[in-house]
C-alpha positions as CSV (number, residue, x, y, z in Angstrom):
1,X,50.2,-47.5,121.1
2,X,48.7,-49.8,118.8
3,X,48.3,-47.4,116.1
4,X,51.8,-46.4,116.1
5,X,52.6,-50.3,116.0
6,X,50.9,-51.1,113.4
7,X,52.6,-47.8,111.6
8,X,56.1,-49.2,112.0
9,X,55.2,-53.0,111.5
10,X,53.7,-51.7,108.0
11,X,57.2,-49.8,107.3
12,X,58.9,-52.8,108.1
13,X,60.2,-52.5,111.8
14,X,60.0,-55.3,114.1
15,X,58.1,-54.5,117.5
16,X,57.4,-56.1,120.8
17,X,54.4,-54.9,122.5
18,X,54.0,-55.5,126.5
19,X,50.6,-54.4,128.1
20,X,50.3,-53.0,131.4
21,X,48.6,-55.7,133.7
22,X,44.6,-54.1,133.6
23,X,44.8,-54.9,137.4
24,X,47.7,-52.5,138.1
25,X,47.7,-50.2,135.4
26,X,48.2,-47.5,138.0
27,X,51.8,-48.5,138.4
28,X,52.6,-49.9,134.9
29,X,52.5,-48.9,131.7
30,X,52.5,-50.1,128.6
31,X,55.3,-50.4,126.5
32,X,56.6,-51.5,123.1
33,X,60.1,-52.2,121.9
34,X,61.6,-51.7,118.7
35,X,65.2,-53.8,117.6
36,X,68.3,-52.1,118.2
37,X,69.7,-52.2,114.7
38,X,66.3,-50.6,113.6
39,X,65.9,-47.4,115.8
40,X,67.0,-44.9,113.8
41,X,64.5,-46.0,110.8
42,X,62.1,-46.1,113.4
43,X,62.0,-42.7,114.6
44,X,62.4,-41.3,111.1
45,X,59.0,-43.2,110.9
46,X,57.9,-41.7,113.7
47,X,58.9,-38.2,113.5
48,X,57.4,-37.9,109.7
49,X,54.3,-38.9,111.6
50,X,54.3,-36.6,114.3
51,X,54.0,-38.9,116.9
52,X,57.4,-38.6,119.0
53,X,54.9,-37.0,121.5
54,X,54.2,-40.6,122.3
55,X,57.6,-42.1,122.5
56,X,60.4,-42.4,124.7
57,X,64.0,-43.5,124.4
58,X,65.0,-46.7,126.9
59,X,62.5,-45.8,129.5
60,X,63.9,-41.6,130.0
């Protein structure tokens, strides 16, 4: 997660990271949030990257 964070936040997206709790990780994962107005460019980002394997669309 942190290497495809740093991959948008160097193309100029905006992104909210929120770590699982280490306690529970079992029931909660990690996540990170991109702005609205800036999904599209992200996934462009993504997909020239090969790493859509790693994403998901509003928690589907």
């Amino acid at each position: 997660m942190d290497m495809i964070g740093k991959n948008l936040q160097m193309n100029g997206i905006d992104v909210q990271w929120n770590y699982a709790d280490v306690i529970d990780a079992e029931n909660e994962r990690s996540t990170m949030f991109v702005k609205k107005e800036q999904h599209e460019q992200a996934l462009s980002i993504l997909t020239s990257l090969d790493l859509l394997d790693f994403t998901t669309q509003n928690g589907k």
